[in-house]
C-alpha positions as CSV (number, residue, x, y, z in Angstrom):
1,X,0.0,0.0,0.0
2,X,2.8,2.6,0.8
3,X,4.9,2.0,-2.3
4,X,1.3,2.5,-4.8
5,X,0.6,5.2,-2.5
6,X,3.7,7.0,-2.7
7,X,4.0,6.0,-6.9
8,X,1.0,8.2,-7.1
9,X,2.5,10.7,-5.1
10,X,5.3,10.4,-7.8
11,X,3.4,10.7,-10.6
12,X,1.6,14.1,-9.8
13,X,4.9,15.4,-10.4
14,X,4.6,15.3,-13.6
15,X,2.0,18.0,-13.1
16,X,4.5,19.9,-11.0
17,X,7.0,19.7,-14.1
18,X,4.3,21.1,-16.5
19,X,3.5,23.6,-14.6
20,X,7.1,25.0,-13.7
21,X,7.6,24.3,-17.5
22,X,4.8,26.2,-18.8
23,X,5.3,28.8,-15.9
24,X,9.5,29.7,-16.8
25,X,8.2,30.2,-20.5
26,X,6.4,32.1,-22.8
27,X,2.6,32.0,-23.3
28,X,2.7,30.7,-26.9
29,X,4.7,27.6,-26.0
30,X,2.2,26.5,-22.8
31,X,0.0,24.2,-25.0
32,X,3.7,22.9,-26.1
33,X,4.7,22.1,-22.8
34,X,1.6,20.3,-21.8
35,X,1.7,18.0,-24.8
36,X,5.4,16.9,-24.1
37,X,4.9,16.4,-20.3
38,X,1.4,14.4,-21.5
39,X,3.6,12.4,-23.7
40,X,6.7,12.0,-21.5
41,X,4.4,9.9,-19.1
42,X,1.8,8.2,-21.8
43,X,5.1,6.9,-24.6
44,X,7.5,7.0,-22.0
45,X,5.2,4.5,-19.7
46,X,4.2,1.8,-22.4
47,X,8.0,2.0,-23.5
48,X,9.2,1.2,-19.9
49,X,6.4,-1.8,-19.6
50,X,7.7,-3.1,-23.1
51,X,11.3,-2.8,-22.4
52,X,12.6,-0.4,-20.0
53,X,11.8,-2.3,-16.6
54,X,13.7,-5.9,-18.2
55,X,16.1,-4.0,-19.3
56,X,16.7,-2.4,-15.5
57,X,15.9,-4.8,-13.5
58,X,16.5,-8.1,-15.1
59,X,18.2,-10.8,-13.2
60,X,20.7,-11.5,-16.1
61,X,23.6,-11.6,-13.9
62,X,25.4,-8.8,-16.2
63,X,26.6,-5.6,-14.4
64,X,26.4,-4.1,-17.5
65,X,23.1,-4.8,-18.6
66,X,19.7,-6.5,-16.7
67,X,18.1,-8.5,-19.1
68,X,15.1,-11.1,-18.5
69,X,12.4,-11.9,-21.5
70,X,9.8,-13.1,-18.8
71,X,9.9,-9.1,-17.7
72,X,8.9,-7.8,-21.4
73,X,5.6,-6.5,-21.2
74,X,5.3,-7.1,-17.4
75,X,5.6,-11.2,-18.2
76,X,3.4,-14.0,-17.8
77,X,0.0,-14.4,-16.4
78,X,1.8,-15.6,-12.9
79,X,3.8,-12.2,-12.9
80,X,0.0,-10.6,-12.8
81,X,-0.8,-12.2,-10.0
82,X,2.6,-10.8,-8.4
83,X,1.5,-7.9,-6.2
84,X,4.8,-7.0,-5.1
85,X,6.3,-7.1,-8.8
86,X,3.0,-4.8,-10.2
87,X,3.7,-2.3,-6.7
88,X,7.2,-1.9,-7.7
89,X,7.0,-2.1,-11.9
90,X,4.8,1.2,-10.6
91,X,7.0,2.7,-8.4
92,X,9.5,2.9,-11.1
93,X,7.7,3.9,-14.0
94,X,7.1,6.9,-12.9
95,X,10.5,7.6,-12.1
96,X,11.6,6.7,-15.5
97,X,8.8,9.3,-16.4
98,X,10.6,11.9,-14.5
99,X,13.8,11.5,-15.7
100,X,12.0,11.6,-19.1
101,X,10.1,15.2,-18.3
102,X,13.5,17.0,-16.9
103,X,14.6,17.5,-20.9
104,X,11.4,19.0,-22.5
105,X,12.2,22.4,-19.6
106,X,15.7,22.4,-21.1
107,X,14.5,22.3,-24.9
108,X,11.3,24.3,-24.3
109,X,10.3,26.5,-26.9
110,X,12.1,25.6,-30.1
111,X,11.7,21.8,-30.5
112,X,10.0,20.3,-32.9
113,X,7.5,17.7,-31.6
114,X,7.5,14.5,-33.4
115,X,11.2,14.4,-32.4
116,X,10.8,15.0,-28.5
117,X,8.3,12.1,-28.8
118,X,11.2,9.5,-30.1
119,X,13.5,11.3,-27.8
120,X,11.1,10.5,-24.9
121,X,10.3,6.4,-26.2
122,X,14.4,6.1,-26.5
123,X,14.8,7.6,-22.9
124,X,12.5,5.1,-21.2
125,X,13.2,2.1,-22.7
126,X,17.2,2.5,-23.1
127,X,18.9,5.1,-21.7
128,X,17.5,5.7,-18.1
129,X,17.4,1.5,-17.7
130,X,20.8,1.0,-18.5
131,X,22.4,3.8,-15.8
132,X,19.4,2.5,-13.4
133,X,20.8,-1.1,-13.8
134,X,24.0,-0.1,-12.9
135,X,23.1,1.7,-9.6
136,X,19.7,-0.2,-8.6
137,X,19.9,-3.7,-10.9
138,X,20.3,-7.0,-9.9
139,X,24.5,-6.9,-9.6
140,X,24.8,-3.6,-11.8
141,X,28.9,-2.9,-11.8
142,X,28.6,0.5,-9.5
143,X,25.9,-1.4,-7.1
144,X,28.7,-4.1,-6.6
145,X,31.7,-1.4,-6.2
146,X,29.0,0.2,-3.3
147,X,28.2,3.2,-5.0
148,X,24.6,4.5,-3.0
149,X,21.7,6.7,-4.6
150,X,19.0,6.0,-2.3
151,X,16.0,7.8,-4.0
152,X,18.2,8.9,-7.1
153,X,19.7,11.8,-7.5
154,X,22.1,10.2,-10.3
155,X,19.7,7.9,-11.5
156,X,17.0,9.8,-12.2
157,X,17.8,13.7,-12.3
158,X,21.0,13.5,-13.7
159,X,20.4,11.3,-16.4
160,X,17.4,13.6,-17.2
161,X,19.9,16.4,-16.7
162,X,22.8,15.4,-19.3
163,X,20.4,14.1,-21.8
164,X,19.0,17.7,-21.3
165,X,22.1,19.1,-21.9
166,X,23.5,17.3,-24.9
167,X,19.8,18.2,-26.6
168,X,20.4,22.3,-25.6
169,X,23.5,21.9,-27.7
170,X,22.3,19.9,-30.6
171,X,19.2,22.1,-30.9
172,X,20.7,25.6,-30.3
173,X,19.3,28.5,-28.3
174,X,15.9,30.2,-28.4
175,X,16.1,32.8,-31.2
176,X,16.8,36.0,-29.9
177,X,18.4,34.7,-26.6
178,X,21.9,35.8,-27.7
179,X,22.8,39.4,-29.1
180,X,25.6,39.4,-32.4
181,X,28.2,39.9,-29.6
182,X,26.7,36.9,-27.5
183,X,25.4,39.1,-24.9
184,X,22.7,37.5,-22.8
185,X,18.9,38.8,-23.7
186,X,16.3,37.8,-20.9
187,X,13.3,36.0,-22.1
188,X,11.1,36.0,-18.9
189,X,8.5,33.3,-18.9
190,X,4.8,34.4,-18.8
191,X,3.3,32.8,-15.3
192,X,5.6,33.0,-12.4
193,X,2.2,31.6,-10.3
194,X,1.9,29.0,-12.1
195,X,5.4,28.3,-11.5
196,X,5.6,28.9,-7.9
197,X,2.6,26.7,-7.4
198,X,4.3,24.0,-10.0
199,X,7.0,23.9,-7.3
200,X,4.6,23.2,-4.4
201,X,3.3,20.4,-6.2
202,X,7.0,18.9,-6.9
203,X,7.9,19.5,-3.1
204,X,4.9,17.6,-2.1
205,X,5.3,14.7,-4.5
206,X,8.8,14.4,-3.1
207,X,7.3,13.1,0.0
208,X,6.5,10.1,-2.2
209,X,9.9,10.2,-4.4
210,X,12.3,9.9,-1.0
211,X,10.2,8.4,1.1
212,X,8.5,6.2,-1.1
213,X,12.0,4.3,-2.4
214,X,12.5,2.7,1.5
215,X,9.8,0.3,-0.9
216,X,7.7,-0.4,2.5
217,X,6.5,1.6,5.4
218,X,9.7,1.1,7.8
219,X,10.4,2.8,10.8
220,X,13.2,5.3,8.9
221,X,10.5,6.7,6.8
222,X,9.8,9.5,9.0
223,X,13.2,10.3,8.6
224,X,13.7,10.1,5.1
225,X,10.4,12.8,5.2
226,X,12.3,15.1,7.7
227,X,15.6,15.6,5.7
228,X,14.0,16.1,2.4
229,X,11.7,18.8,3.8
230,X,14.6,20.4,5.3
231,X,16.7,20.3,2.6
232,X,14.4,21.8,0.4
233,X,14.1,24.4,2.6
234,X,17.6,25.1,3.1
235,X,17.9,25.2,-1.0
236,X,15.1,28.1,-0.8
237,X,16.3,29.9,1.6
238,X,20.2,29.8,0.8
239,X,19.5,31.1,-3.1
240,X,17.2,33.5,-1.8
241,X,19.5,35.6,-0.1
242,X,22.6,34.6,-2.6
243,X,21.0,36.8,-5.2
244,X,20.0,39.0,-2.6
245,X,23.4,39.4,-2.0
246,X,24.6,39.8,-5.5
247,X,21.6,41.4,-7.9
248,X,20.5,43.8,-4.5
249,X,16.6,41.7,-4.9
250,X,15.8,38.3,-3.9
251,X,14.9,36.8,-7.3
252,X,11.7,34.6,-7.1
253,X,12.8,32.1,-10.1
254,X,16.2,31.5,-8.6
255,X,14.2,31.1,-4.8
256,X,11.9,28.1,-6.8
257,X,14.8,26.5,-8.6
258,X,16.9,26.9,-5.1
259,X,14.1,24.8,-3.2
260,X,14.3,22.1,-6.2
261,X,18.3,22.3,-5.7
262,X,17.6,20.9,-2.7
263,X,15.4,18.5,-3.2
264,X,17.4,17.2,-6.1
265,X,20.5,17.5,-3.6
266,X,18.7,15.4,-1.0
267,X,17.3,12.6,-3.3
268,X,20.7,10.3,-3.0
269,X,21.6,11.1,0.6
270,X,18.4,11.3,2.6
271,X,18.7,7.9,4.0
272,X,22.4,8.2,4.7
273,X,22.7,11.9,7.0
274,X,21.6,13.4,9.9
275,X,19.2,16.4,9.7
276,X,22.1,19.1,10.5
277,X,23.6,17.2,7.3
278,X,20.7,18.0,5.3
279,X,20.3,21.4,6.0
280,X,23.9,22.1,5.0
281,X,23.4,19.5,1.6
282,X,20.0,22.5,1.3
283,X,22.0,25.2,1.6
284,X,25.5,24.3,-0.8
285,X,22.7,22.8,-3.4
286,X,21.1,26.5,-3.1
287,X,23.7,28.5,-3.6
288,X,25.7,26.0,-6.4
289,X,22.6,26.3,-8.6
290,X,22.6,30.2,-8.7
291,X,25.9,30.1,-10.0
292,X,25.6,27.3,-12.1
293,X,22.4,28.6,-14.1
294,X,24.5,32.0,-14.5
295,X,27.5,29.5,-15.9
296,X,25.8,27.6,-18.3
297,X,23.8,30.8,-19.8
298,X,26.4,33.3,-20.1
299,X,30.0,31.1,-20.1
300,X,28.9,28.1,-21.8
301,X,26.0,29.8,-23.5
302,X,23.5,27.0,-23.6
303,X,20.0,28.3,-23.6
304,X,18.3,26.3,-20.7
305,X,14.8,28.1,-20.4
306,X,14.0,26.5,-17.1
307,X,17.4,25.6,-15.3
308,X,17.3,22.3,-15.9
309,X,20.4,21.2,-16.3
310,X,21.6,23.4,-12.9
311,X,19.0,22.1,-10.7
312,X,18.9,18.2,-12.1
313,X,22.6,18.0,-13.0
314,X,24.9,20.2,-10.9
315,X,22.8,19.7,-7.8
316,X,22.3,16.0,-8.6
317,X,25.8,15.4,-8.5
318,X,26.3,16.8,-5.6
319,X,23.7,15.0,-3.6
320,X,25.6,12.0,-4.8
321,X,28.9,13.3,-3.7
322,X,27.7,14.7,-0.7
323,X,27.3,11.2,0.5
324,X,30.4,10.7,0.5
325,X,31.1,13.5,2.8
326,X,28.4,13.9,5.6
327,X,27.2,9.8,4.7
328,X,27.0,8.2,8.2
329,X,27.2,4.3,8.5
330,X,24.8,4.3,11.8
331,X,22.3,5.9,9.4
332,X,22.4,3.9,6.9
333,X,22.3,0.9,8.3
334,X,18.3,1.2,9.3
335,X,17.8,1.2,5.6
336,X,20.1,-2.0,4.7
337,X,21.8,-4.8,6.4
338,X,24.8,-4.0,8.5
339,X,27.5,-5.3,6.7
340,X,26.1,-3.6,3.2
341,X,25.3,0.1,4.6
342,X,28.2,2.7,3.7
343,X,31.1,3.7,5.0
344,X,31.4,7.2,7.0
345,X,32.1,10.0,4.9
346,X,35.1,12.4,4.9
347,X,33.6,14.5,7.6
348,X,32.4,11.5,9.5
349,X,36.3,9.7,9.9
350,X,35.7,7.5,6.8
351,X,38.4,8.5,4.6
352,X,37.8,9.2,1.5
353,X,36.5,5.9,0.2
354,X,32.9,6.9,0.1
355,X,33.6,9.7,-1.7
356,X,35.9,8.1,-4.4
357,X,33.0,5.5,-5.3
358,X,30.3,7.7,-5.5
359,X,32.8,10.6,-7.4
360,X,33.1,7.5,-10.3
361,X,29.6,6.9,-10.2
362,X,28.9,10.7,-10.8
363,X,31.4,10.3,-13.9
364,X,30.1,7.1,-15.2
365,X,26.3,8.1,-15.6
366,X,28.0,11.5,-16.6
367,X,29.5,10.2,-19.8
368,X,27.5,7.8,-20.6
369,X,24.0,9.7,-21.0
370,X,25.9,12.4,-22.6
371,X,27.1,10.6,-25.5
372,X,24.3,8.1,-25.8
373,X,21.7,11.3,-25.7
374,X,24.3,13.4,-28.3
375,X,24.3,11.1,-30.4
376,X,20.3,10.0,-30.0
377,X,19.5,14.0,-30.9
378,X,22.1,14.4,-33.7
379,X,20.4,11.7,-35.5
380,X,17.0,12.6,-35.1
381,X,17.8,16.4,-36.2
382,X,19.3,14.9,-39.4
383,X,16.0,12.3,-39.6
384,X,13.1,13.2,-38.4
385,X,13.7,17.2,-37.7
386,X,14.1,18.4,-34.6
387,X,14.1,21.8,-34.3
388,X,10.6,23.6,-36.1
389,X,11.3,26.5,-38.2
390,X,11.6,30.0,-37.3
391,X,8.5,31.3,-38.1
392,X,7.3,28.9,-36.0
393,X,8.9,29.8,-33.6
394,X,8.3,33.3,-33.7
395,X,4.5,32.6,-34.2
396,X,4.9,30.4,-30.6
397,X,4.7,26.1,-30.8
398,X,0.7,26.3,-29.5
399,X,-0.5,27.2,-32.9
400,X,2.4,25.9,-35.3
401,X,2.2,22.1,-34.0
402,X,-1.0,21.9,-32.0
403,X,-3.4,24.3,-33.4
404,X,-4.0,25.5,-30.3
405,X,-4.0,28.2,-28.2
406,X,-3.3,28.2,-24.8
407,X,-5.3,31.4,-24.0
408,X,-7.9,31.3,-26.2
409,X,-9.7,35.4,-26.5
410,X,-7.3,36.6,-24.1
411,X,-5.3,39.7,-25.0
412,X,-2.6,41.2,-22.7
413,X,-2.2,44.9,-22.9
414,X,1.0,47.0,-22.2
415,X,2.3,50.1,-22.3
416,X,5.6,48.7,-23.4
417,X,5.3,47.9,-26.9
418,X,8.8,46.1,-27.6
419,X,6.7,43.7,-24.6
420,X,3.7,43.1,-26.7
């Protein structure tokens, strides 16, 4: 009952995502966004019962690769009658959905959608199963060296995160994002409500994310619920006051994406610290996805609409680090037996050990989404298309591939008319 309950919890996320999405962009792309977060969960769903979940968590005795051919299409008639298998084939497809979700924010506004849809099949069946096997499979290669993602902060958001970022540079930047001398031009999104109340939703579907992967209702739950809310909280407040501190205002789209920092922050270690370690996970992930949005959009200039790649990547990898820093085996060990729960981190007296594992991990799931993902984009864009035109992108996605119109008869007036 807890694990369907809190696989629901997951999968009203997704309407967190859209509405952060559609929120951080521009009223002519909403109906866009919708359609690909729809999409992400309906393709990337049957792909994952098809393939994905055999793929994953196959008992094929590779640590490369879970394979089982009973698992295709959730199996026989016996596997229906396997409560515990359906529970947990539901559990996870709805985080394969999110890791499927995190690139549409990243790509918003110029992609072309008949090519996010084979993006999003390729992402569920393939790319997110294979990392996930490594990590969470039956012997998977960093599972066996000890590498620990509890709720996935690796797993899920980073793999979301790099295949986000090799599709930003494949598909180029929004057009009129970059001036001829590759000066940064703000394109503020039209609905920061819809936003703020898109992160509300997220926060409370994470009671289901961290919580929900102790897979029953143990006695740690509680506290896997208690660092993730502070965390999250930490990651609020600590951006709020860095841009405080450095633009003279507190900035409400860096406060939301500072609350996901930490929740993306928290997702590995939250079974593994101590609250005081959570709150100071919160605070770094805060701060470390200020910076890191301003990184990627005026060093690296890579046009990430939402922050994607900030809050899911940067701050993902550091909740897996951080593990290997304020990780405490006394912790851990309510979650697992004894002899398999990790070593102390650094700052614990464990060495570096920890660290070293979960640092390869990091690297591992680094390179091999980002290559896999490159190369899954570059051949689409040379196939099937996918980036739309410009005049469609001028004229906004809503009408150009849907037909629709997000805000149908409603006109916005301004004084301003370089806003209208």
């Amino acid at each position: 009952m807890w694990l369907v309950l809190a696989a629901v919890l997951v999968f009203f996320m997704q309407a967190g995502f859209a509405m952060v999405e559609a929120g951080l962009t521009r009223a002519k792309n909403a109906c866009n966004i919708m359609m690909k977060n729809l999409m992400d969960f309906c393709l990337g769903c049957l792909a994952f019962w098809a393939i994905g979940y055999a793929l994953m968590y196959g008992e094929s005795g590779n640590r490369l690769i879970g394979w089982d051919s009973s698992l295709l299409f959730l199996g026989s008639a016996a596997n229906a009658q396997d409560f515990g298998l359906s529970a947990f084939w539901l559990f996870q497809v709805v985080f394969a959905a999110t890791a499927a979700t995190i690139v549409s924010g990243a790509m918003a506004e110029r992609t072309k959608f008949s090519g996010y849809m084979v993006y999003s099949v390729l992402i569920s069946a393939i790319i997110y199963p294979i990392a996930g096997h490594w990590i969470w499979g039956d012997g998977g290669w960093l599972a066996h060296l000890g590498m620990r993602d509890f709720a996935g902060s690796t797993v899920v958001h980073s793999v979301g995160a790099w295949a986000a970022l090799a599709g930003a540079i494949v598909i180029g930047p929004r057009i009129g994002k970059y001036g001829p001398n590759g000066e940064v031009k703000p394109i503020p999104g039209h609905n920061l409500p819809l936003a703020t109340l898109g992160v509300f939703i997220l926060w409370f579907g994470w009671f289901g994310f961290n919580p929900g992967s102790t897979l029953a209702a143990v006695d740690g739950l509680a506290h896997v619920a208690v660092t993730t809310c502070l965390a999250a909280s930490a990651g609020g407040a600590a951006a709020t006051f860095t841009t405080w501190l450095r633009f003279g205002k507190p900035d409400l789209t860096m406060a939301l994406n500072g609350v996901l920092a930490g929740l993306v922050g928290i997702t590995a270690p939250c079974a593994s610290v101590s609250t005081g370690g959570a709150v100071l996970i919160g605070l770094i992930a805060g701060i470390l996805v200020v910076f890191a949005i301003l990184f990627v959009e005026t060093k690296l200039k890579i046009d990430d609409p939402v922050g994607a790649i900030s809050v899911h990547g940067i701050c993902g990898a550091w909740g897996t680090l951080s593990i290997g820093l304020f990780g405490q085996h006394a912790i851990d060990a309510q979650f697992w037996d004894e002899a398999d729960a990790i070593q102390n981190g650094l700052f614990y007296g464990g060495g570096v050990h920890q660290l070293l594992i979960q640092l390869l991990g990091v690297a591992a799931v680094f390179a091999f989404t980002l290559v896999l993902a490159f190369g899954v984009f570059f051949i689409i864009s040379k196939t099937v298309g996918l980036r739309v035109t410009a005049e469609e992108e001028m004229a906004g996605l809503d009408v150009g591939e849907h037909g629709n119109e997000a805000y149908a008869d409603f006109t916005q007036y301004t004084d301003s008319p370089t806003n209208a």
